[in-house]
C-alpha positions in Angstrom: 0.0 0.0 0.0 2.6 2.3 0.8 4.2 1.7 -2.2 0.9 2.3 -3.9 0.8 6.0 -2.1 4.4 6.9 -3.1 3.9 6.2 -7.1 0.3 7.7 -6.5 1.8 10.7 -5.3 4.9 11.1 -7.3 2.0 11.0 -10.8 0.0 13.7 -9.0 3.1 15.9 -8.9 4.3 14.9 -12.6 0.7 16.0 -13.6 0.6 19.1 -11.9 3.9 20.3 -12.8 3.3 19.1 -16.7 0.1 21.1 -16.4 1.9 24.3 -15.2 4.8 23.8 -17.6 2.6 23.6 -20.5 0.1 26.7 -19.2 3.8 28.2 -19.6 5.8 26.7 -22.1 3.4 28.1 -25.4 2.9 31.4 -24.5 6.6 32.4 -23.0 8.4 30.6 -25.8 10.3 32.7 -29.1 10.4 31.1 -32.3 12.9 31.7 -34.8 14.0 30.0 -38.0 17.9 28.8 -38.6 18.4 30.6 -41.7 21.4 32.1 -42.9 22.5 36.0 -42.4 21.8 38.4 -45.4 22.9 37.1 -48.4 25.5 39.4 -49.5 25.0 42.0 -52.5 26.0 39.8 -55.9 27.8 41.2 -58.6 25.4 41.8 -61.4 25.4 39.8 -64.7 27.3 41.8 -67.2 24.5 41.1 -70.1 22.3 43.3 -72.5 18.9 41.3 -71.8 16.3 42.6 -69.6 14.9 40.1 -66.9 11.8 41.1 -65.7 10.7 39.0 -62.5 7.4 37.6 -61.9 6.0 36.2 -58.8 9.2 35.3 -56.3 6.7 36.2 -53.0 6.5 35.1 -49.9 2.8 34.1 -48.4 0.5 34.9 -45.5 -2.5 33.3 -44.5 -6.0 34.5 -43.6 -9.1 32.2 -41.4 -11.4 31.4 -44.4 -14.1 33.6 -44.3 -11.9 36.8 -43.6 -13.1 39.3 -46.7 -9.5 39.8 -48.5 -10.2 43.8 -49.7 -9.5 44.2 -53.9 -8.3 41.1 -54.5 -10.3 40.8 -57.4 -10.1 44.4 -58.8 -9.2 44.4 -62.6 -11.2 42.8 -65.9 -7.8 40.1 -66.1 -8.3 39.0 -62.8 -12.1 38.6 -63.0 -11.6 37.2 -66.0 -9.3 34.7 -65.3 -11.1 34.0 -61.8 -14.3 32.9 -63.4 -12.4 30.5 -65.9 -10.5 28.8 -63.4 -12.0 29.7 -59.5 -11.6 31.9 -56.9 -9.9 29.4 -54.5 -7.0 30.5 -52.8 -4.8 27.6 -51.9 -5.9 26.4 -48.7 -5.5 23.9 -45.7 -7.3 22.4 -43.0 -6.6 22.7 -39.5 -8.0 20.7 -36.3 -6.4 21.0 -33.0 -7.5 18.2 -30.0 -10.2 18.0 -28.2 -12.8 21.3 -27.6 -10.0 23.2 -29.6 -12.1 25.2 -33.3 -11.2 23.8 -36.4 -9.7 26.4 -38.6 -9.5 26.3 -42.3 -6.9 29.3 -43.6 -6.2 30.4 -47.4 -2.5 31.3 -48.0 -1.9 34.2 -50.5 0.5 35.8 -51.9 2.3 39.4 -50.3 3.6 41.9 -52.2 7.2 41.9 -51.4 9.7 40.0 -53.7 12.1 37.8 -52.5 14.9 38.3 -55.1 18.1 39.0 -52.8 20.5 36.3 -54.0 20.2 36.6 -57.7 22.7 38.1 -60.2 20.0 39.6 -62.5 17.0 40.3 -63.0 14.1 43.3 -61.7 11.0 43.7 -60.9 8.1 43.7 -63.1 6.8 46.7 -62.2 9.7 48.2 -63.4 9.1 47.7 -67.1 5.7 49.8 -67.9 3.6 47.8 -70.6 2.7 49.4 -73.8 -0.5 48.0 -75.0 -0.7 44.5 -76.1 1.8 41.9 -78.0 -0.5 40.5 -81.0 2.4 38.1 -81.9 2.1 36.0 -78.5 0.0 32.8 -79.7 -3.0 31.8 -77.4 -1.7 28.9 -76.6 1.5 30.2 -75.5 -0.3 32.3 -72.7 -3.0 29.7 -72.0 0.0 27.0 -71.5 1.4 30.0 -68.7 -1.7 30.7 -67.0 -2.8 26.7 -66.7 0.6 26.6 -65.1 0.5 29.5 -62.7 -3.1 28.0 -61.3 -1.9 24.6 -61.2 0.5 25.7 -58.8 -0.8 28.5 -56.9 -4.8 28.8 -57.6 -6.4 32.4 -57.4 -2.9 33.1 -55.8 -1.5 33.4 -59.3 -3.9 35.8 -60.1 -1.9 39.0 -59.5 1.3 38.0 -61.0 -0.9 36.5 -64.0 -2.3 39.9 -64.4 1.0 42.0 -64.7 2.2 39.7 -67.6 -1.5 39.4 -69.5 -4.3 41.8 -70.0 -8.2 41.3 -70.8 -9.2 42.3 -74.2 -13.0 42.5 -73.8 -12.9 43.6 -77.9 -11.6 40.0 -78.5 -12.6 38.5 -75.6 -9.1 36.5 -75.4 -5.8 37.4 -72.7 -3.1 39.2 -74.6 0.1 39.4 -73.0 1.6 42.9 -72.5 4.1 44.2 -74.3 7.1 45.6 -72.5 11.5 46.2 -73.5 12.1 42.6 -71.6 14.2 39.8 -73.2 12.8 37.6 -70.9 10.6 36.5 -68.2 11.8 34.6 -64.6 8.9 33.1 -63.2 9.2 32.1 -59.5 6.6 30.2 -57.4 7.0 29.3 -53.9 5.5 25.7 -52.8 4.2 24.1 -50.5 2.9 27.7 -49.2 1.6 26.0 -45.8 4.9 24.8 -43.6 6.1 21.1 -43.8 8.3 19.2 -41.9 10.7 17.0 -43.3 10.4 13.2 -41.9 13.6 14.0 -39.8 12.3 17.3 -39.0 9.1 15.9 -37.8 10.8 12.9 -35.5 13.0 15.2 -34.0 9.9 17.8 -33.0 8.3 14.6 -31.4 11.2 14.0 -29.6 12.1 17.3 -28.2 8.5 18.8 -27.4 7.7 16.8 -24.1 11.5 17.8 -22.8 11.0 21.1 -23.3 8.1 21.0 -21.8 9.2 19.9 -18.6 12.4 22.1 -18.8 9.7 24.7 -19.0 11.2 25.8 -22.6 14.6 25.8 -21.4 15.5 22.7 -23.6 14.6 23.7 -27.1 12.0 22.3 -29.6 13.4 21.7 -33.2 12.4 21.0 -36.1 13.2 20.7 -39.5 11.2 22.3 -42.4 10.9 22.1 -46.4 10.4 24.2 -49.3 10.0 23.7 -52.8 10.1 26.1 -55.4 9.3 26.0 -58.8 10.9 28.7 -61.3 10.7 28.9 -65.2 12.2 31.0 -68.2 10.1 32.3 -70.9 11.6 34.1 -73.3 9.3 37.8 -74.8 6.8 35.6 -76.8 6.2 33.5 -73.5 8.5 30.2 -75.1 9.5 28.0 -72.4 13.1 28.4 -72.1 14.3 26.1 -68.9 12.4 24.9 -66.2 14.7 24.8 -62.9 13.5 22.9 -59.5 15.0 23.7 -55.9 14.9 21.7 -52.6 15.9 22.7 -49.6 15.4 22.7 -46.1 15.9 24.9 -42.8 15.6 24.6 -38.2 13.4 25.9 -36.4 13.6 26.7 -32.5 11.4 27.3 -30.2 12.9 28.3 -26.5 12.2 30.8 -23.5 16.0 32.0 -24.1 15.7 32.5 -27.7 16.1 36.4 -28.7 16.2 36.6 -32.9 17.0 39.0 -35.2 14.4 40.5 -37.1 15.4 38.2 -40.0 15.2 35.4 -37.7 12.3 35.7 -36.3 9.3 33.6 -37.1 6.3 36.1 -38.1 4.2 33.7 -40.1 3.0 30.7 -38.3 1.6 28.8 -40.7 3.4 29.8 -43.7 7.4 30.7 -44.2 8.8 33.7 -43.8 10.8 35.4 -46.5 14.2 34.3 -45.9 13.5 30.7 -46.1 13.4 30.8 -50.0 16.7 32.3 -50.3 18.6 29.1 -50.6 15.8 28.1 -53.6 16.3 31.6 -55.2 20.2 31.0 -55.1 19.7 28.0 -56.8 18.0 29.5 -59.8 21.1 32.2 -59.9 23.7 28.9 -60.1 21.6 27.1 -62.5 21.0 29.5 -65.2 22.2 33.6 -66.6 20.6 35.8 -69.2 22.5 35.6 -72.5 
C-alpha cells in the first residue's frame, strides 16, 4: 500500500507540474527559424537582356471567411477567376479536443524575395505598352494553366502583370514591355512542412521542453520547394529549374532573434526561407 501511495503521489506531482509547464511553455516561448545571415549583394550579370521577374513572394495566411479587400479588382483578374476559380490555396486545421477547427487560405504578399540573384528586376519596373498581338493563345494559356496549377487564385496577381483582358476580342493578350525575358518564380508548399527527420525530431524534443519549461529547445526541420521557369518575350518555355531545400526551427524561452530570424508567419514561411531556392535559380542559369 505504501508503495501504492508513493507512485500515486509522485503522478500527481508529474501532472501538476506538466500542467503548469505547459500553461507556460506556449505562451513564454520565441520562435525563430535557422536561416542564414543576409545574403551578401552579388555582382550583377554583365549582359544586354532585360529580366523582368514575376512572382518570387513570400505568403500569409488569412481564417477562411476573412473578406481579402481588392483582391479581385481588374477585368484580367475577374476574367481569369471565373475560368479557373476563386480558390486560394488552402489547408485544413484541427487542433484536440474542444479546440475550433480552422480552415486558412495562404496568399501571396507583395514583397519580392529576389536578394540572391545576379540579374533580373522587378516587373513593375518595365511599364507595358499596349498588347503583344504576336504571343500565340496557346503560349499564354500553357502559362496561365501553369501559374493556377501551382498557386490557384494566388497566381492571379502575377498573372495579371504579364496578361491583360481584351473585352474587344474576348481573349488574354500578353503585354508588351523592353524585356528579353521572363523569370517566373513560385514558392511551394505555401503551408509549412516538416521533413520526416524534422518531424521525428519535434516529437522527440516537445515533451523535454516541456518539462524544462522551454529551457530545452524544440526543433524541427522544415521544407520548401520552389518552382521557377524561363520564358523568353513571346512567353517560349526556355528552362524549367527545380530547388529543394530545407531549414531549423527553435522554439525556446531563451531565444532572442533578429528580425530576420524571427518567425512572423505561423503557418506559412517567412521570406528568408526561400533564399537558398532563389540561389539556386542564380547557379543554375544567366541571361544571355
Amino acid at each position: 500500500m505504501s508503495v501504492f501511495l508513493f507512485v500515486l503521489h509522485r503522478a500527481l506531482r508529474l501532472g501538476v507540474f506538466a500542467s503548469i509547464s505547459i500553461a507556460f511553455f506556449f505562451p513564454s516561448c520565441t520562435s525563430m527559424n535557422l536561416v542564414d545571415s543576409d545574403p551578401p549583394m552579388k555582382q550583377r550579370v554583365a549582359s544586354m537582356k532585360k529580366v523582368a521577374l514575376v512572382g518570387f513572394h513570400p505568403y500569409s495566411t488569412e481564417t477562411i471567411g476573412v473578406k481579402l479587400d481588392g483582391w479581385i479588382d481588374t477585368p484580367c483578374k475577374s476574367e481569369i477567376s471565373q475560368k479557373y476559380g476563386t480558390n486560394l490555396k488552402s489547408a485544413f486545421f484541427k487542433g484536440r479536443r474542444n479546440v475550433p477547427s480552422d480552415h486558412r487560405a495562404a496568399y501571396p504578399l507583395r514583397t519580392q524575395v529576389v536578394g540572391p540573384l545576379s540579374w533580373g528586376d522587378s516587373i513593375s519596373k518595365f511599364p507595358a505598352a499596349g498588347p503583344d498581338e504576336s504571343v500565340s493563345e496557346e503560349n499564354i494559356f500553357r502559362f496561365m494553366e501553369f501559374s493556377y496549377s501551382l498557386m490557384g487564385a494566388g497566381a492571379l496577381p502575377d498573372l495579371c502583370a504579364v496578361l491583360s483582358w481584351d473585352a474587344g476580342s474576348k481573349t488574354f493578350k500578353m503585354q508588351k514591355r523592353d524585356v528579353d525575358f521572363y523569370a517566373v518564380g513560385f514558392f511551394t508548399p505555401v503551408f509549412s512542412r516538416p521533413t520526416v527527420l524534422g518531424a521525428i525530431t519535434f516529437g522527440v524534443t516537445l515533451p523535454l521542453s516541456i518539462f524544462s519549461i522551454g529551457i530545452l529547445p524544440t526543433m524541427q526541420q522544415r521544407r520548401t520547394e520552389s518552382v521557377f521557369r524561363i520564358y523568353d518575350s513571346k512567353l517560349e518555355l526556355v528552362k524549367e529549374v527545380k530547388a529543394e531545400n530545407s531549414f531549423w526551427t527553435l522554439d525556446a524561452i531563451w531565444a532572442m532573434p533578429s528580425d530576420r530570424r524571427k518567425l512572423i508567419e505561423g503557418y506559412s514561411y517567412d521570406a528568408p526561407a526561400w533564399e537558398k531556392d532563389v540561389e539556386e535559380l542564380d547557379r543554375s542559369w544567366k541571361p544571355e
